[in-house]
N, C-alpha and C positions, 0 to 999 in steps of 0.2 A: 504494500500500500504506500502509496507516494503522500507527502505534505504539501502541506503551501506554507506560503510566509507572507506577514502580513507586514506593515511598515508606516506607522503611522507619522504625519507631517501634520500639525497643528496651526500653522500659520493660515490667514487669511486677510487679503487683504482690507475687511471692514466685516462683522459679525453680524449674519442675519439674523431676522428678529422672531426666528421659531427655535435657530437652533440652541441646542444642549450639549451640543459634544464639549472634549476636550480642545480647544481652541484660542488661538493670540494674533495678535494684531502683528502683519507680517512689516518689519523693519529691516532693511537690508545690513548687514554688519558683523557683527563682532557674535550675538546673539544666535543667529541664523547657523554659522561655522560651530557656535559652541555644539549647538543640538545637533547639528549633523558628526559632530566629530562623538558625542555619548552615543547617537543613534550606534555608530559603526564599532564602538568600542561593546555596547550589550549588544551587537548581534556577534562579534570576535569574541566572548563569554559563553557563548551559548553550549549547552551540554545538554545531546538527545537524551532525555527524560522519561521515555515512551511511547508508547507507539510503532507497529513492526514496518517502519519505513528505510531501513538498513538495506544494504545488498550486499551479495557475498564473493561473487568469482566473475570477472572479466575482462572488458577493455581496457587500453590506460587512459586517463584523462587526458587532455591535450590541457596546453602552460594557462588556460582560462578556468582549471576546474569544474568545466563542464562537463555532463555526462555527453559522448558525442553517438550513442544508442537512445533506437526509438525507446517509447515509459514501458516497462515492463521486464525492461533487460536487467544482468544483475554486475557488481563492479567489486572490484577487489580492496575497497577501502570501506571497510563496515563501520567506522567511527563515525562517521558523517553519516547526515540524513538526505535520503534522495528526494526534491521537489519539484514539483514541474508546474506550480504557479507562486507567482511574486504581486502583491497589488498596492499598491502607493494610495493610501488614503487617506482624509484628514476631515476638517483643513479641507487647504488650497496646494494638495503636492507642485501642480506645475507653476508655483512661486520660486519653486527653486531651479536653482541654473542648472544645466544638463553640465556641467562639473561636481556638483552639488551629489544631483543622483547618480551619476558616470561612478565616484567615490563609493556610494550605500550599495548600487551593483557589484560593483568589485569586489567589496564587503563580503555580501551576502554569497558569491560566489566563490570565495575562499575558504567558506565556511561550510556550506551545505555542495550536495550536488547536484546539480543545474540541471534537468532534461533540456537540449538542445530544441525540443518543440515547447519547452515551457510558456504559458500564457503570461505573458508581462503588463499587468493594468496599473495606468497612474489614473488615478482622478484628476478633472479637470475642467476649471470655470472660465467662459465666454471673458474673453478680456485679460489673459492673465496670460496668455503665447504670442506668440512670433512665427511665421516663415522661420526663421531659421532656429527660436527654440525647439519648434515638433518635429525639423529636420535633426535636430540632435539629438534629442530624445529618444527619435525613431531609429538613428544610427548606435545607439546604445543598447536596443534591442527592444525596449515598449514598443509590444503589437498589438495592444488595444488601450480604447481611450474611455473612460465614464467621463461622461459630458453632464456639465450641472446647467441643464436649461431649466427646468423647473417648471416655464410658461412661460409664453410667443406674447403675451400681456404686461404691456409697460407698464398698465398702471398699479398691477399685480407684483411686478416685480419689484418697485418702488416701495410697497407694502410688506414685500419680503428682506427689504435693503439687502436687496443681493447685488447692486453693484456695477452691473451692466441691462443694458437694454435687450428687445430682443433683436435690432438691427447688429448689434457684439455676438450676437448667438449664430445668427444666420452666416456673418463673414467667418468665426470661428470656426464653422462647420468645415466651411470651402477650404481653410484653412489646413486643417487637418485632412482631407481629401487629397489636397494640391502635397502634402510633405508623405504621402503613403500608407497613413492609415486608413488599412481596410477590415477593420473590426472595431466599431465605434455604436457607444451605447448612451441615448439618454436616459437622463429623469427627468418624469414629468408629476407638478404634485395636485393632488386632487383634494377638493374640498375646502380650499382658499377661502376667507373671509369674504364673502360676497362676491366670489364667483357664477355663472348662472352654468345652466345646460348648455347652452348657444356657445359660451365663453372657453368651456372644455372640448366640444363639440370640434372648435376651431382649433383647440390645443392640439388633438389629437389627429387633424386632419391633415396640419399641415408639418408634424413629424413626419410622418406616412407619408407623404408628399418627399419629404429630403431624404427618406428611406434609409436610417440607419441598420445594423445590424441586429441590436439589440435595443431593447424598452425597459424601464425599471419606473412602473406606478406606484407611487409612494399617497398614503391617505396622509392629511394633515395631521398632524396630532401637536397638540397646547401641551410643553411642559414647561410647571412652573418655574417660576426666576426666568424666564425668559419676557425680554419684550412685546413681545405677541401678547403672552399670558396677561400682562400690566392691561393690555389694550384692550382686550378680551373683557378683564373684570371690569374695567372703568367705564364699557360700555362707549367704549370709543370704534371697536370693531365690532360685528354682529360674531355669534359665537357658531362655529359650523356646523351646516345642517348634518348630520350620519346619515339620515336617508337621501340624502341630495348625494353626499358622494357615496354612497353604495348604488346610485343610481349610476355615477359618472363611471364609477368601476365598470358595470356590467355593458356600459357604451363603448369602453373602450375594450372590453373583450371580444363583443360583437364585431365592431371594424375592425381590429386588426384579424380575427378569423378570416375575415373574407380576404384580406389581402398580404399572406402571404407568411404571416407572422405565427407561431407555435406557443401556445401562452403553456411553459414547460415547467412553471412555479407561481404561484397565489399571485406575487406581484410581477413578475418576470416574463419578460416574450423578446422571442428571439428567429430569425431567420434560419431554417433545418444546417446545424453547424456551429450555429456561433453562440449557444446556451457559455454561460461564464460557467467555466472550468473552477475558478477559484470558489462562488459561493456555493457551487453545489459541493465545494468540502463541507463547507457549514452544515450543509441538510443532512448532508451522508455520516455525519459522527466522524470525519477521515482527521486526522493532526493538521493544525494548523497551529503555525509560532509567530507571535506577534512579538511586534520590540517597537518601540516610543513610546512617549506622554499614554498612559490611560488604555495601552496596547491589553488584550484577551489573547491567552491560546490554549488549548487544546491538546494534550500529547497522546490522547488512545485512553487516558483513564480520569486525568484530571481535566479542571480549568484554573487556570493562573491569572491574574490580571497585576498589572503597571499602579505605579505613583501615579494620578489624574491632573496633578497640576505642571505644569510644564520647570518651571524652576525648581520644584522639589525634585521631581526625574533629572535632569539635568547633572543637579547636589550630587541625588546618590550613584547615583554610574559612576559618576569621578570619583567620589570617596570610595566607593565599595562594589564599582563594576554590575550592580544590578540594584534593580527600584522593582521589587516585587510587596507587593501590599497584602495580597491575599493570596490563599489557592486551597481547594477545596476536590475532594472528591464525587460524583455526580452521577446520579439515578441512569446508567448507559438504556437501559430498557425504556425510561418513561422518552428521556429525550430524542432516541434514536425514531421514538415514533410520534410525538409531535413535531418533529423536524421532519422525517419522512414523509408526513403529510402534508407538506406544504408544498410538495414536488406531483406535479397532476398525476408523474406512473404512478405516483403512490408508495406503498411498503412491499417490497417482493418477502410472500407470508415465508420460503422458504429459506430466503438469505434470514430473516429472522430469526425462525431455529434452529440455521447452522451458528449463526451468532452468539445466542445467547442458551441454546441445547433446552428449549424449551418452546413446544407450540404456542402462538400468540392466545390462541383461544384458552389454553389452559391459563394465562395468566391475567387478559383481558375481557374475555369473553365475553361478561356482562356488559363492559362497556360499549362495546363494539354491538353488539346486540341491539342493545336501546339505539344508538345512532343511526342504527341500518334501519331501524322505524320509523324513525323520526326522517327519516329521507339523507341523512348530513352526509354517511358514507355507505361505500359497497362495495364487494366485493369482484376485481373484473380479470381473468386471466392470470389469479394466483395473486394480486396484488390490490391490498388496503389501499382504497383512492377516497380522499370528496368528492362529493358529487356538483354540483355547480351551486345549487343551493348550501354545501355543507361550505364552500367556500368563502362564503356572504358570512356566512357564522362562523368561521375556522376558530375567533377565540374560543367562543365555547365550547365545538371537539376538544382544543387542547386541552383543555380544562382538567376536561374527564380524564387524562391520562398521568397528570402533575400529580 
């Protein structure tokens, strides 16, 4: 079983007013160098923990550390973890200069081994590249791009102080077309403060229109300490309809079926091919190692999580080479199947009790039962799927299984 690596980049250049993440106002300087130099020192620390992503007998690396076999092959250096996705998320990763990540690649590739078809995703906001940063970027090996469009809606976007217009979104596109990316995903968010049907309608029409590879529908959600929240309570923003965007949802599942798009996870749709390799680790239970500010991973048995403030991570890497706060062991059975079901194949019932040496029914039965009455989920070709209405509801499937 192969890993990914996650990589988190905190900067931005201005904080939009829904987000929660771990995030800083990006300044060029002294600041910027520090985090990238801790970034690459806890990923040079890093010590496989778990997880059967080793390999044992084969080729030799060539002077990059990359694995130069297709994923599945096996290699004679079992200390190292074999990976074949890397995803740069934040933040605003393409703030930083393609020396910046050229350095965290290098990194990362002296450290783990590299599948030569590895999927390389940075995030990235309309307004924040160049011609010649996505040309370097691209030259460094990122083969896909998450694109933060959000909404083709100025006045929306204004609302979200995201920073650019959507005339920054549309040139950014071409952008990225014109330097070689040809695996590029938006997000689009649904459920906006006083967004209408007609408004997403339009959203969604004129993605589909620029035809990226990949889709990522994100529903609004208010979390508190955030500015949105303040605007929300003060009754300065209306507070968002659920039933208006669980309407928006089911529109935009509609039109992308008809044209062309695979909706292959609850929020996700993708062109047959270009489904993101890295978060179907997430759904699939696979290891995934994270390293920056507030970074989660994953090694086969645990979850570990990062310092969440950028200056404290920072402190501790330098003083003592790793900022771990927590880490804890986790229900592999409950999670392996509210994550599984978030992916339309569903749970295959038989990799399940090769997994964990017990039939689903003998340990879930009842709950799976009630569901299947209830219409939420069924059974289709060996595999626990939602059914489209159990998708509209997926909190409360998972519920039953927590």
């Amino acid at each position: 079983m192969t890993a990914g690596v996650y990589l988190h980049i905190p900067f931005c250049k201005s904080r939009c007013s829904y987000c929660d993440f771990a995030t800083d106002i990006y300044r060029s300087g002294d600041g910027v160098e520090r985090y990238v130099a801790a970034l690459c020192k806890e990923v040079r620390a890093f010590e496989k923990t778990g997880g059967d992503t080793s390999i044992s007998e084969c080729v030799n690396l060539d002077e990059t550390n990359t694995l130069p076999c297709s994923r599945g092959s096996v290699c004679a250096d079992s200390s190292r973890a074999v990976i074949d996705t890397i995803y740069f998320g934040g933040g605003t990763p393409s703030l930083l200069t393609a020396e910046q990540i050229g350095k965290i690649l290098t990194t990362v590739r002296s450290q783990f081994l590299v599948d030569t078809d590895a999927e390389i995703t940075m995030e990235m906001n309309p307004a924040t590249v160049t011609p010649e940063s996505l040309a370097d970027y691209r030259a460094l090996g990122v083969n896909r791009a998450s694109f933060g469009v959000q909404t083709f809606n100025d006045r929306a976007l204004k609302l979200l102080a995201r920073g650019h217009d959507a005339g920054d979104a549309r040139t950014t596109y071409e952008m990225l077309r014109n330097a070689g990316f040809e695996n590029v995903s938006f997000d689009l968010i649904a459920g906006l403060p006083g967004q209408t049907l007609e408004d997403w309608k339009r959203n969604v029409d004129e993605a589909i229109k620029m035809s990226p590879e990949h889709l990522s529908l994100y529903l609004l959600e208010i979390h508190d300490g955030t500015p949105l929240a303040e605007q929300v309570r003060s009754g300065r923003q209306p507070r968002p309809d659920d039933d208006l965007a669980a309407r928006m949802y089911e529109i935009m599942c509609d039109k992308l079926a008809d044209t062309g798009y695979d909706q292959y996870e609850i929020s996700n749709f993708a062109k047959p091919g270009f489904e993101s390799r890295h978060n179907a680790k997430y759904w699939r239970l696979d290891p995934v190692y994270g390293f920056g500010v507030s970074a989660h991973s994953f090694n086969g048995q645990e979850r570990y999580a990062n310092e969440s403030d950028t200056n404290h991570y920072v402190q501790s890497i330098e003083l003592r080479g790793a900022a771990e706060t927590s880490r804890g062991v986790i229900d592999l059975m409950s999670e392996f199947i509210f994550l599984g079901l978030r992916m339309n194949r569903g749970i295959d019932l038989e990799g399940f009790s090769a997994r964990f040496d017990i039939p689903i029914d003998e340990k879930y039965g009842m709950e799976i039962s009630d569901l299947a009455e209830l219409g939420l989920v069924e059974n289709v070709d060996r595999h626990l799927r939602l059914t489209p209405q159990g998708r509209l509801f997926s909190n409360e499937v998972f519920q039953r299984f927590i």
